[in-house]
N, C-alpha and C positions, 0 to 999 in steps of 0.2 A: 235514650239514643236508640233509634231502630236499624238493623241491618239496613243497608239499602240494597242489594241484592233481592231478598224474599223479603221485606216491608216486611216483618214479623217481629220477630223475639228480639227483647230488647241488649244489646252487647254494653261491655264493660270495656274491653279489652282486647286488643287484635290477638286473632291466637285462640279464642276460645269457640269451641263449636255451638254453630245455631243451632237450639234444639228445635226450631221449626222446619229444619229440615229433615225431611224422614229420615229415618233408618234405612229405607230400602236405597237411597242416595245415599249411603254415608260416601262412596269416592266423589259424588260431586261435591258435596258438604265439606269433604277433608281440602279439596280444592278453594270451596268457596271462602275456606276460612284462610287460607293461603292468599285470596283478594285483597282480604279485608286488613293482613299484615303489612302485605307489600303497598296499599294505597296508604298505611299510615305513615310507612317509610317514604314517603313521595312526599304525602301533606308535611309532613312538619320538616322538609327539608325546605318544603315552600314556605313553612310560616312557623321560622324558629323558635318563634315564644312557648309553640306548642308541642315544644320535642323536649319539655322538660322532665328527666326520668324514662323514657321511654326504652329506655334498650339500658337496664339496672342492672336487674337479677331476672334468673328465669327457677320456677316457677315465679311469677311478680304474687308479690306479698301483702294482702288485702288492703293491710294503710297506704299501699302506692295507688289503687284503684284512683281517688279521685281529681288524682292529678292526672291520671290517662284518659278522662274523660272530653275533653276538649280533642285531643288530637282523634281520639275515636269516632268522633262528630266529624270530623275533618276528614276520616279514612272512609269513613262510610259516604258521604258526599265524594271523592275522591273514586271512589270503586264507581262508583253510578255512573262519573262518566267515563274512566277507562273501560267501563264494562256495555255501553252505547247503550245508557236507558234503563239499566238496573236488572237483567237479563242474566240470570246463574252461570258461572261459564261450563262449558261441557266435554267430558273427557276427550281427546281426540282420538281418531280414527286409528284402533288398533292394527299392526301386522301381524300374517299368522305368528303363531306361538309353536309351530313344528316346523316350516320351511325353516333350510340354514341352519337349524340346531343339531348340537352332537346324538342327544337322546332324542332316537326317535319312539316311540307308542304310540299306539291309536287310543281313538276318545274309550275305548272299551277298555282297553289293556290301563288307560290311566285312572279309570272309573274303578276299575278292582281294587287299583293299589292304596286311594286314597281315598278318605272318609266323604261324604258328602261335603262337607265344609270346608274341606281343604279340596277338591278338586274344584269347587266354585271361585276361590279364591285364586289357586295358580291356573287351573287352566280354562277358568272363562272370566278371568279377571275383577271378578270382586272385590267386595270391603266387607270386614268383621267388622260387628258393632266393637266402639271404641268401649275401651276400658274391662275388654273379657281375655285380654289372652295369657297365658298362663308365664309368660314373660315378661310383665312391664316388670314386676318387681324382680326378676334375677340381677344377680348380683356378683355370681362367681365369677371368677377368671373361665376363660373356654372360649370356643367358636359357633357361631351362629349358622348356620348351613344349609340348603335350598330342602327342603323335604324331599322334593321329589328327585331328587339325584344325587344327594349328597354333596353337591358341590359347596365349596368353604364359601360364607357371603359376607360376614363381619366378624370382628373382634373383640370379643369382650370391654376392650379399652377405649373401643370409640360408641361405647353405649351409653350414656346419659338420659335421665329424666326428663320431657321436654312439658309435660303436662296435659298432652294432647289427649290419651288415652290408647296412642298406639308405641311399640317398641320403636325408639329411635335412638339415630346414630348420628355421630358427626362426619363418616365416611366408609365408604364398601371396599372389598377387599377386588382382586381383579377379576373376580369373578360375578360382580354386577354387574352387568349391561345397564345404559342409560338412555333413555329415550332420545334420538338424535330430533330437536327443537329449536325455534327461533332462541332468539335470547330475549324479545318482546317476550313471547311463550313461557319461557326460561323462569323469568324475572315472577310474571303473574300469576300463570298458571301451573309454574312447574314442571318435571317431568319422569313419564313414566317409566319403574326400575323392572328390569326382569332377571331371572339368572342366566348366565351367557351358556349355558351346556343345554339348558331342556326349555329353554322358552318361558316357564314358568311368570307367571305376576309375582313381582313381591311387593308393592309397592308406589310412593312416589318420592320424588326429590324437590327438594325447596328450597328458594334461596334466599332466607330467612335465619342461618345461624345469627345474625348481629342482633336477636331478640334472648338471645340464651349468654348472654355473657357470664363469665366465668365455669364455662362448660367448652369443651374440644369443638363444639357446633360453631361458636362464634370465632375461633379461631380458622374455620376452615370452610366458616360462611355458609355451610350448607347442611341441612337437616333432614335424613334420610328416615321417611315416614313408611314404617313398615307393617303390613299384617303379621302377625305373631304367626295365624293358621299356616304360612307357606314356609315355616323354619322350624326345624328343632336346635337345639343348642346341646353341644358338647362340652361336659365340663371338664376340667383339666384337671381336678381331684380324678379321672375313674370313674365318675360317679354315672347311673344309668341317662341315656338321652334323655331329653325333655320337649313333648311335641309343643308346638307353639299355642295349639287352637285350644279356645277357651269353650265353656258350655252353654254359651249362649250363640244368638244366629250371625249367616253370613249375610250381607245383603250385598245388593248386585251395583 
């Protein structure tokens, strides 16, 4: 089964990232695999022989692969043509990231305060390569919080494993901003998270929890796909902050 998207690397399973697309796209990549979920979610509502297993367990557990294999066929034809001809979808046009926000700095004053990696990520909206940041595996109680402002962004309790390679959650606290999008947009491609005091990227939102069953995601429908680089996380033991960013690159 080949994406149809980028005609390339072969898929198993919606949900899993094409390694044929760069690194230096990993937001569109984190997007395009966000396609290839929501057209499996259409196909096999069209052809329910092939929705068999499909939304089980999350992470899906290699003996389930080859019964997802038909509806993957089906999601990937399915993408090609909500996607008009097989065409990657493309982030939308961001607003500034300083108009209307509490924290104001200049691109100089935020250049200081943050690593190269993390000012690529919150404030010219990046993607870490998946699977580097120094949070997928936490695990303590605490709070997940914007880097660049401190402001509180998730709860420890709505963190779960989703298998993607990025920290995710099943919901943000009120201090995430949500990308205001169609719900065509919504459903496909998602939308973009930021933190509501300093503009910062954190992220994207998807609406794809009913792939994580038995996890808070599918309870609340929605899976909040986050760069590690743009949080640290407070533990509730006392214990020292933890910045998010791992030791490999950002890509744009």
């Amino acid at each position: 089964i080949r994406c149809s998207p980028c005609s390339h690397t072969p898929i198993s399973r919606p949900g899993v990232v094409c390694l044929a697309m760069a690194p230096r796209n990993a937001g569109i990549r984190r997007r395009h695999n966000f396609v290839l979920a929501a057209a499996a979610a259409i196909a096999t509502a069209l052809v329910p022989r092939l929705s068999i297993g499909l939304a089980s367990t999350s992470p899906l557990p290699p003996s389930a692969l080859p019964r997802r294999r038909a509806a993957g066929a089906a999601a990937a034809v399915a993408a090609g043509v909500l996607l008009g001809g097989g065409a990657c979808p493309q982030p939308s046009a961001a607003k500034s990231r300083t108009e209307g926000y509490e924290v104001q700095l200049t691109d100089k004053e935020w250049a200081r305060q943050l690593s190269k990696g993390e000012y690529a990520v919150l404030r010219n909206g990046g993607t870490e390569n998946p699977g580097t940041s120094r949070l997928l595996k936490e695990k303590r109680k605490g709070t997940f919080r914007c880097l660049g402002c401190q402001n509180p962004l998730f709860a420890s309790d709505e963190k779960f494993d989703s298998g993607t390679g990025w920290p995710s959650f099943a919901s943000g606290l009120p201090g995430v901003e949500v990308e205001a999008v169609n719900q065509v947009q919504a459903a496909l491609l998602g939308a973009e998270l930021r933190c509501a005091r300093c503009g910062g990227h954190l992220g994207d939102v998807f609406q794809d929890g009913f792939l994580y069953q038995g996890t808070r995601s599918a309870e609340t429908g929605r899976r909040f796909c986050i760069d590690g680089a743009a949080l640290e996380f407070i533990p509730e033991d006392g214990g020292p902050p933890i910045k998010g960013i791992g030791s490999r690159g950002i890509y744009g």
